[in-house]
N, C-alpha and C positions, 0 to 999 in steps of 0.2 A: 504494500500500500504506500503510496506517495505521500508526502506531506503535503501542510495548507488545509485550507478547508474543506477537509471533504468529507463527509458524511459517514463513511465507515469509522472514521476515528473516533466517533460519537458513542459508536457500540464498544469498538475496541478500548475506550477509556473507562467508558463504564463497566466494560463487563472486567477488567482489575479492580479496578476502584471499590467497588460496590458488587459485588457477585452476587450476593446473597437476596440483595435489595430486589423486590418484585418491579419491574418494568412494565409489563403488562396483566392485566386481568379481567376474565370475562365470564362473566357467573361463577361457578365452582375449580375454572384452571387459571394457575399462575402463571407465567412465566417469569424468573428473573433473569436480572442481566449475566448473568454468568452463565445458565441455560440460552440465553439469545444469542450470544458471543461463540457458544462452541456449536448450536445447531447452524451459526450464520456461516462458521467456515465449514462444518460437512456440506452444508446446500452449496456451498458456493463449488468445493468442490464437482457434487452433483452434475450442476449445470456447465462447467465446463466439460464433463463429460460428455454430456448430452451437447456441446457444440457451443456452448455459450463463449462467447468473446466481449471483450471490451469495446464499449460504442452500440454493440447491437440490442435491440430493445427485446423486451419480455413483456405480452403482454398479459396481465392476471388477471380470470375472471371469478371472482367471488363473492360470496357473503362476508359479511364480518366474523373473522374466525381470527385465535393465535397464531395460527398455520402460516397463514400471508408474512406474518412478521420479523420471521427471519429469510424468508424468500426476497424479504423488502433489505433488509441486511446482508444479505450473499451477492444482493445485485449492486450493491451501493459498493462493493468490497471487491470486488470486479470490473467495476467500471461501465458493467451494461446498464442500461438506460428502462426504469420500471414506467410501466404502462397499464395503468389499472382500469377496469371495465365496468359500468354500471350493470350488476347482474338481473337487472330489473328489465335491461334492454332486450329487444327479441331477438332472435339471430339475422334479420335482414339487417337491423340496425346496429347490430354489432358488426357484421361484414363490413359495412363502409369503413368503420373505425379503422377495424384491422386490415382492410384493403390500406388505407390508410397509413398508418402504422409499419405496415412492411416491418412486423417482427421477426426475428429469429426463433420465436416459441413460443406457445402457448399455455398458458398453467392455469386449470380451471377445476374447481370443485367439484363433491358429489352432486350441489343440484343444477347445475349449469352443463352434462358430460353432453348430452345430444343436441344441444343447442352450438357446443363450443367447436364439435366437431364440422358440424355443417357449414358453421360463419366461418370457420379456419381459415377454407380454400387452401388448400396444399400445406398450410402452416402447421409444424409437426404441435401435438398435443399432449401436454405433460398431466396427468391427476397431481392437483396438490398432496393429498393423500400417499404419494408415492414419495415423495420426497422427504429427505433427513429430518425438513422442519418439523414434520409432520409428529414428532417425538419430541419438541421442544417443550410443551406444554406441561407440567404436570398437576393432579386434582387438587383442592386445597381443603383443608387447612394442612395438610402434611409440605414445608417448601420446596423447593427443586431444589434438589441436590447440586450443591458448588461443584462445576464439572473441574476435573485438572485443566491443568494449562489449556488452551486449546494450539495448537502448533502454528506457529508464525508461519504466517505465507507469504514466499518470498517473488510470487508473481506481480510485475509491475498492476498497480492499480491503475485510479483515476489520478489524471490532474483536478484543478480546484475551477477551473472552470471547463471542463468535460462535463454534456448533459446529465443530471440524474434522473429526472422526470418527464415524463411528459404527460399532461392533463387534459384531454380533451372537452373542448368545449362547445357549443352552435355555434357556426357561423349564419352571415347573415345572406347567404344564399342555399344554407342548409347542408353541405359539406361538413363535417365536423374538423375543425380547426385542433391541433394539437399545441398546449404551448408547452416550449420548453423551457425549466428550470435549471439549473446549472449546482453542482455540487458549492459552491461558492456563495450564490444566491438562498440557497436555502439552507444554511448556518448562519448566514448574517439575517436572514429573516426573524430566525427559532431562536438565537441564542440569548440567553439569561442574564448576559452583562459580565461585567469584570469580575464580579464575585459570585460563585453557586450560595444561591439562600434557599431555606426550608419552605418549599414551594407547598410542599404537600401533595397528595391524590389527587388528580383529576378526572372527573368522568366526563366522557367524550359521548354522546349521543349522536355524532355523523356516523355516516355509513363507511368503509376504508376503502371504497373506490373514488372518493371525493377530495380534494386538498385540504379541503378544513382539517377533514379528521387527522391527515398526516404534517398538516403543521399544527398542531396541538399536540400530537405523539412528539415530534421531537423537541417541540416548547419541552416537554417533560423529562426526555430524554437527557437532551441537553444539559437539563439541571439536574441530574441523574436521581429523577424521580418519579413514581408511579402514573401510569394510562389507566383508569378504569373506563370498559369499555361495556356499552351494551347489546342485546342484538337487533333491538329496534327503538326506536324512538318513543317509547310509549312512557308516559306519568309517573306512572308506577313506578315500572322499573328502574326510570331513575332514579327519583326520591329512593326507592331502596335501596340503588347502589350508592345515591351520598350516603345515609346512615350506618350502611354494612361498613364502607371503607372509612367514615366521616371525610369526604371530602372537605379539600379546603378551594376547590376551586369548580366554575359549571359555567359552560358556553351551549347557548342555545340558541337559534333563532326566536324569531317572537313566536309563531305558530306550536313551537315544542315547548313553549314556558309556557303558554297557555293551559297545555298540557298537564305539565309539572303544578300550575296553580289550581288547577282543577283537581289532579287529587288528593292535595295538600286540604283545599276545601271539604275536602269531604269526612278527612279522618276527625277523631277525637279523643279526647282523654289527653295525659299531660304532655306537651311539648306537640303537639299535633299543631300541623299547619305551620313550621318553623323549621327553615334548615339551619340551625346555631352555628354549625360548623364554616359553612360555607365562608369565605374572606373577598374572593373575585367572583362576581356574578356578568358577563359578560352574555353580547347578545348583539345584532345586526343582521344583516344580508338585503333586510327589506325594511320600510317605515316601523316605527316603535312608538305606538301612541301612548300620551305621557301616566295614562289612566293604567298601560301596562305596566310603564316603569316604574312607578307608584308601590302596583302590587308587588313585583318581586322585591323591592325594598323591602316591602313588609314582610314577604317571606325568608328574607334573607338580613335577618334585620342589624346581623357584622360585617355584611359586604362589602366592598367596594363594588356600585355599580358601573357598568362600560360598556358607550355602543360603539361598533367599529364599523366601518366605511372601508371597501375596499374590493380586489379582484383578485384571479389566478395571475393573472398576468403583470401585476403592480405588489401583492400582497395589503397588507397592513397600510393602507394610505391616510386616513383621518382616525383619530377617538375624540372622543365625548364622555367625563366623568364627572363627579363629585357636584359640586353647586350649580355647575355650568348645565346639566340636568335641565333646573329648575328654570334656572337664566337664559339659556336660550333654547328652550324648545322646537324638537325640530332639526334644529343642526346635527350635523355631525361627526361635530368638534374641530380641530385643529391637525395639522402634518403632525403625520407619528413619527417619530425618529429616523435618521437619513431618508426620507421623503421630503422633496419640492414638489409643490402642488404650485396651480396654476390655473387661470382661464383663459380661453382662448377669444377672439374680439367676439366673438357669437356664442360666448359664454362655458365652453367644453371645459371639461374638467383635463389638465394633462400632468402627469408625473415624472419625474425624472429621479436618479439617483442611484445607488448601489444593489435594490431590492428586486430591479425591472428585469422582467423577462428575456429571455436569451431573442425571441421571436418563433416566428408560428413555423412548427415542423412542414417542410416541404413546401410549404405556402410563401416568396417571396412577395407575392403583390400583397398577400393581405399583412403583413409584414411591413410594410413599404408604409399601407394605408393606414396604418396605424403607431407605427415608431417613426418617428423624423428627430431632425436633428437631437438625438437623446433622451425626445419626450415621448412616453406613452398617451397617446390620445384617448381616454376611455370610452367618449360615445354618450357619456353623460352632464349633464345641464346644470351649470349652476352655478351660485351668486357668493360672493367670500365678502365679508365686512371687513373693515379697515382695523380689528384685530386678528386677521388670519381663519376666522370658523368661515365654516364651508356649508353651504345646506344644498342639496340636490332638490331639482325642480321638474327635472324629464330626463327622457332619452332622444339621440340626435337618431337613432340607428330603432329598427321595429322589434330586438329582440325583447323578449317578455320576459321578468323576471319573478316566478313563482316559487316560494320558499326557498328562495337561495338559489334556484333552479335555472340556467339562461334555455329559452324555448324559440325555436324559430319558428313562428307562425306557417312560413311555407310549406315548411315540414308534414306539418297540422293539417294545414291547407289538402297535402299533397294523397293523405290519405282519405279525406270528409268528400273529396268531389268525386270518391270511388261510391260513396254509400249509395244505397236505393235511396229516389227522391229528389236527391241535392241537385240543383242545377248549375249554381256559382255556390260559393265561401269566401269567406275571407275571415282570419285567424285575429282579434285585437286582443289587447291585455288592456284589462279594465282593474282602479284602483280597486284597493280591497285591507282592511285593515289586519286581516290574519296573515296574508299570501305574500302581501306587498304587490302581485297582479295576480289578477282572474284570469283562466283560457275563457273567452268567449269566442265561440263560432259566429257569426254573422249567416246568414243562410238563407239565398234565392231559392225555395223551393220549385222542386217541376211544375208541381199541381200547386198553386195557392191557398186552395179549398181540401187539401189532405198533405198539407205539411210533413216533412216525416217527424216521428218521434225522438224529443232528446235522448231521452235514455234508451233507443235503439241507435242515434248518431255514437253515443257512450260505449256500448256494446260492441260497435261494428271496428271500433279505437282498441279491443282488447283483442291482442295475439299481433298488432299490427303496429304500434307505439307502444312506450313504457307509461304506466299509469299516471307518473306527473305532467303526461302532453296531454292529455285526456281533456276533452273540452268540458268545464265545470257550470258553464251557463250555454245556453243557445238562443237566439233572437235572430228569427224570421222578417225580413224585409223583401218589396215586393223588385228592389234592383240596388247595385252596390252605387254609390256615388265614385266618381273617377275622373281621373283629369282629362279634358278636352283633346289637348294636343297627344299623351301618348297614351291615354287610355286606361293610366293606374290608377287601381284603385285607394283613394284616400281614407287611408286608415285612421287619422286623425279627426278627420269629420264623422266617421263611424263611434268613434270612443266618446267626443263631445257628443253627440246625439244619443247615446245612449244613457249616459251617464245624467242627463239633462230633461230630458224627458221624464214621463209618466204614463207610458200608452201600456195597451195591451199585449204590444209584437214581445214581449216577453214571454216566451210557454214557459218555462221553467227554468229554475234554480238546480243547477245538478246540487247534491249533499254539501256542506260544508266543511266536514270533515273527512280525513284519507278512508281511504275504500278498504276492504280487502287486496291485498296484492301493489297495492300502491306502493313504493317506497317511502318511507323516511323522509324527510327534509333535510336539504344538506349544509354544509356550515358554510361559514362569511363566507360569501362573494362579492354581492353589490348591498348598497344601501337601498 
């Protein structure tokens, strides 16, 4: 392994340092670092067997399991390039990725085998299951056993800026866009400061094919201290996982504190409805109305509350804490630490600094159209006052932003003009105080007078999109508004009119809450 900042030195300092200390944990299995450390050099082993090289990507498809986490460690420790998959996706939608992608391998779970094999396309197919990691885990309360040494490996690694990541995201012709990270980038993102402090447990509520969740693992990491992890998003099981571990720390979007508040609300008897432990109660991706941030105050009544503002592609660009809360509502906040924030004469939000994205795998123009001269150009709208807060006002670009979620409406679009009935669509993101945006269909029916049904437009979404594209509302119009000269349709005038109104073309409100089969909501992205 090369020196600088690279990622592997992360495991390999902690798993001396601290062996014993638990790194990860997810219901009843530990893992510590001293288990992460020596399953991270047999896998890494592994996959060089299996063909694995430096530069070449892996891409892994799974649930949230321990498994992933030294797969995430062997590849950082080698030099290949991790490429994680939302398993939520269906195999047509995961083909593009990994057409995409052009990995050297694929490593997918028990419930993803027949899906992983078909999107592969020629791409050889590893069972997580099969590999060394897959032994790293052990049940708790018994610890994993302090492995010996694990044996130095004398195989050139990464340099500190060779990619580590790449996170695929929508773009806004429906391609999925890859951004890469850079081993360099995401230690100066994650790291703890000049001095390790008693950070304490974390419970992570993203999913591990998401960045939030793996910049929060290595916030933890970093300061060589515990991930508790869950396997879905649900109230409960959080609250139970801060109490089990007493967390001192909890990042949530708004929609999963809601969550979190709701079953707080429900219990009783002493100390019910109070997480005492908690110190950092963090939270962003989408608007945070102050009536939320209220509540988790009082649920958290030692915290530090924090909302963060930010991208894959920027990280960590604004927060917003303590009195400023109060005082400027709304914002969201001031430049985080090496961030230059900026607006552009039509108000664009642009970043520059140490944190910024390497640029989009494969994609020089969208690359282009969005990095200049050293600034990242987000795509986002907004006003900064003459003390430096920033408050977001729109998007320059039509991606939707649902629970943390970027959605390309065309996407949307591309499957709804297959259903029975539809004759046009068109995909808008309408506000929403849980989601931070609504999918709304907009929908020329064929017949006027037998509109089809939403919840068969919803239905005809499942096997065919992952559950967070799923249109949540539908509104029937009898033609799309569009501009003269080239005939697009304007989406803007669709959202004001809808939003503005009181008519009937309303049929229905799909449910408010995630479905069956829906995934999780995932961590900071956008504000």
């Amino acid at each position: 392994m090369t020196g600088g900042l690279v990622i592997g030195a992360v495991f390999a300092g902690a798993g001396r340092a601290v062996p014993d200390r638990a790194a990860a944990v997810l219901g009843d299995e530990v893992l510590t670092f001293g288990a992460l450390h020596a399953a991270a050099a047999r896998t890494a082993r592994a996959l060089r067997a299996a063909g694995v090289a430096r530069g070449d990507r892996v891409v892994c498809w799974n649930r949230t399991t321990l498994d992933v986490i030294p797969v995430f460690a062997a590849l950082a420790r080698i030099g290949a390039v991790y490429v994680p998959l939302n398993p939520d996706l269906t195999a047509d939608e995961a083909r593009a990725t990994i057409a995409t992608a052009r990995p050297a391998l694929l490593i997918a779970d028990h419930t993803v085998p027949g899906a992983a094999v078909g999107a592969a396309g020629g791409v050889p197919v590893l069972g997580l299951d099969t590999l060394p990691a897959a032994a790293g885990a052990a049940p708790a309360p018994a610890p994993a056993p302090a492995p010996a040494s694990a044996p130095e490996d004398t195989t050139p690694g990464p340099d500190e800026t060779d990619p580590h990541v790449l996170f695929f995201t929508s773009g806004s012709t429906g391609r999925p866009k890859g951004v890469i990270l850079s081993h360099r980038t995401n230690v100066l993102r994650t790291h703890p400061g000049a001095q390790l402090e008693a950070r304490g447990a974390m419970v992570c509520p993203y999913p591990l094919f998401h960045m939030g969740a793996w910049t929060i693992a290595l916030q933890q990491w970093q300061a060589r201290d515990t991930l508790v992890l869950v396997a879905r998003a649900d109230g409960a099981e959080i609250v139970a996982a801060v109490r089990r571990h007493r967390a001192a720390r909890l990042n949530c979007v708004p929609a999963v504190w809601r969550r979190v508040l709701d079953t707080l609300a429900a219990e009783t008897g002493p100390g019910a409805g109070v997480l005492d432990t908690v110190r950092f109660a963090d939270t962003g991706t989408s608007r945070t109305p102050p009536e939320l941030l209220a509540a988790i105050a009082a649920a958290a009544p030692h915290a530090v509350l924090r909302v963060f503002y930010g991208s894959t592609e920027a990280g960590n660009v604004t927060a917003l804490d303590g009195a400023d809360l109060v005082r400027r509502p709304g914002s969201c906040g001031v430049p985080s630490p090496f961030q230059e924030v900026g607006l552009t004469a039509d108000g664009e939000v642009h970043v520059s600094g140490p944190l910024l994205f390497d640029g989009y795998f494969d994609d020089p123009a969208a690359t282009r159209a969005v990095l200049r001269e050293g600034r990242y150009h987000t795509g986002d709208l907004a006003t900064m006052d003459a003390d430096g807060y920033l408050t977001i006002t729109g998007r320059v670009g039509e991606l939707i932003r649902t629970g943390g979620e970027a959605v390309d409406p065309g996407e949307v679009e591309a499957v709804l003009t297959r259903a029975e009935g539809v004759h046009e669509v068109a995909v808008v993101g309408l506000p929403d105080r849980i989601w931070g945006e609504l999918i709304c269909a907009v929908v020329v029916p064929v017949d006027p007078t037998n509109p089809p049904d939403p919840t068969a437009l919803r239905a005809f979404c499942t096997g065919r999109l992952a559950g967070h594209k799923h249109p949540r509302r539908v509104v029937h119009v009898p033609e799309l508004p569009r501009t003269t000269a080239t005939g697009q349709v304007q989406r803007r005038r669709l959202v004001e009119h809808i939003t503005a109104r009181d008519t009937a073309r309303i049929t229905e409100r799909i449910t408010d809450g995630l479905t069956e089969g829906e995934p999780p909501p995932p961590p900071p992205s956008r504000a």
